[in-house]
C-alpha positions, 0 to 999 in steps of 0.5 A: 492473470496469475494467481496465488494460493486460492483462499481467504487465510490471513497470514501472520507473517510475524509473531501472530495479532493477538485476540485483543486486537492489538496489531496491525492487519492489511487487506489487499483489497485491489491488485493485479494478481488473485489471492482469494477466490472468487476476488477479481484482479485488475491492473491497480493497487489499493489496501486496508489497514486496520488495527491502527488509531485510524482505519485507513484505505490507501489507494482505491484501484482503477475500476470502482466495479472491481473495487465493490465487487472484491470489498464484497467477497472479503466482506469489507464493512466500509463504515469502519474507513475513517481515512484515505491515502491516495499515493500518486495521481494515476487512475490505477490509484484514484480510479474508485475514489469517487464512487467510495465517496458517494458512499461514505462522505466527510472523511479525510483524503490525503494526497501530495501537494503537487496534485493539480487544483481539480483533484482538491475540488473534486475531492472537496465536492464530494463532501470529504476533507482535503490534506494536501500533504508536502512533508512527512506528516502523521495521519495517526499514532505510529501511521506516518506518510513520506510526503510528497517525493519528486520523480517521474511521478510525485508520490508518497508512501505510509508508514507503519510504525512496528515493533518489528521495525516499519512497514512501508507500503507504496502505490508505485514507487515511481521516485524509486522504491529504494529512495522511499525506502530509505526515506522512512528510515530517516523520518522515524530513525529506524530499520524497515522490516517489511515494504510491499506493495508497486515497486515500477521496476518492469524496465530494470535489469538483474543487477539493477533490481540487485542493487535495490535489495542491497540497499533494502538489506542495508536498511534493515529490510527482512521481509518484500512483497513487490506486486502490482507495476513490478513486473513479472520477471523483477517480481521472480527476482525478489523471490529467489533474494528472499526465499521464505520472507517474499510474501506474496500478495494479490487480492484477498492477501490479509497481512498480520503484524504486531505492534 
């Protein structure tokens, strides 16, 4: 696996959080690349937001082993989780779902409306709470989900409501990370800053991955972090289109943004 700059150090991509604790950080907790030592990479995504009304987990990964064993090294004190996004049906996505619900029951699990009934159950069987999520909908203050978006995959994003713009973050983007870019943009009316996370883009060309960072620029987008299901050379190519403002992700990679 390639890896990233070996070390636990929170980058303050923006203005830096403030001591009083008011901003946003994002640990990326499961990915296919290594930012801290000592954290494993795998194939799947999965990150924790705090600083939000809510701490909340998006995704969980494909292996619960992994997941424990990076939330382990990153000293990630799971009691603080008080929700759970899952982006799309895939085992990349809900693979350590269960095995966090052994753990910490009663929280509530936000997940499209086109998962199959078995998926509520389960969810429902391991003592959480079921939201089945269709349209755009708040889990908290300035927290915001797509909704349910067709494509080759049904899927949803969250949004984070900044003073810098919005910051989206997708599990793989499969109807098409431009489009759910551009969705964002229109539910809450306002310009994204950063969007990061899977983009599924391992199959497009140059000038298709060219066409999707214009219409990022035209929706505002200053800042990328494509990752996970991207591909190598896509990834290398959002890189050179934003230079200092691609931001690296991979395991242990710990976003700062202000409110």
């Amino acid at each position: 696996m390639k890896k990233w700059i070996p070390c636990l150090i929170a980058i303050a991509l923006f203005t830096a959080v403030s001591e009083a604790g008011d901003g946003i950080s994002v640990t990326i907790l499961y990915d296919n690349y290594v930012h801290a030592s000592e954290t494993k990479a795998d194939w799947g995504f999965a990150c924790l937001i705090e600083g939000t009304e809510k701490t909340i987990l998006f995704d969980t990964g494909t292996r619960p082993d992994i997941l424990w064993h990076n939330l382990r090294i990153l000293d990630i004190d799971i009691d603080k989780v008080e929700a759970i996004v899952i982006s799309h049906n895939h085992g990349d996505h809900t693979g350590g779902l269960s095995s966090f619900l052994e753990k910490k029951s009663g929280l509530p699990v936000y997940f499209p409306g086109s998962f199959p009934e078995s998926f509520a159950q389960g969810v429902q069987g391991a003592g959480a709470q079921v939201h089945r999520v269709s349209d755009p909908v708040a889990v908290c203050e300035n927290v915001w989900l797509t909704g349910d978006m067709p494509g080759p995959v049904h899927e949803q994003g969250i949004i984070l409501n900044t003073s810098r713009g919005l910051v989206v973050i997708t599990g793989c983007a499969h109807p098409g990370i431009a489009d759910m870019v551009e969705r964002a943009r229109r539910i809450l009316n306002k310009d994204v800053y950063l969007v990061f996370g899977g983009f599924h883009l391992m199959e497009k060309s140059k000038p298709e991955v060219e066409g999707i960072i214009e219409r990022f620029k035209k929706a505002g987008v200053k800042k990328c972090g494509a990752t996970h299901c991207t591909g190598e050379q896509q990834i290398d190519w959002f890189k050179q289109a934003y230079g200092e403002d691609f931001v690296p992700m991979g395991v242990g990679r710990v976003i700062k943004i202000d409110w």
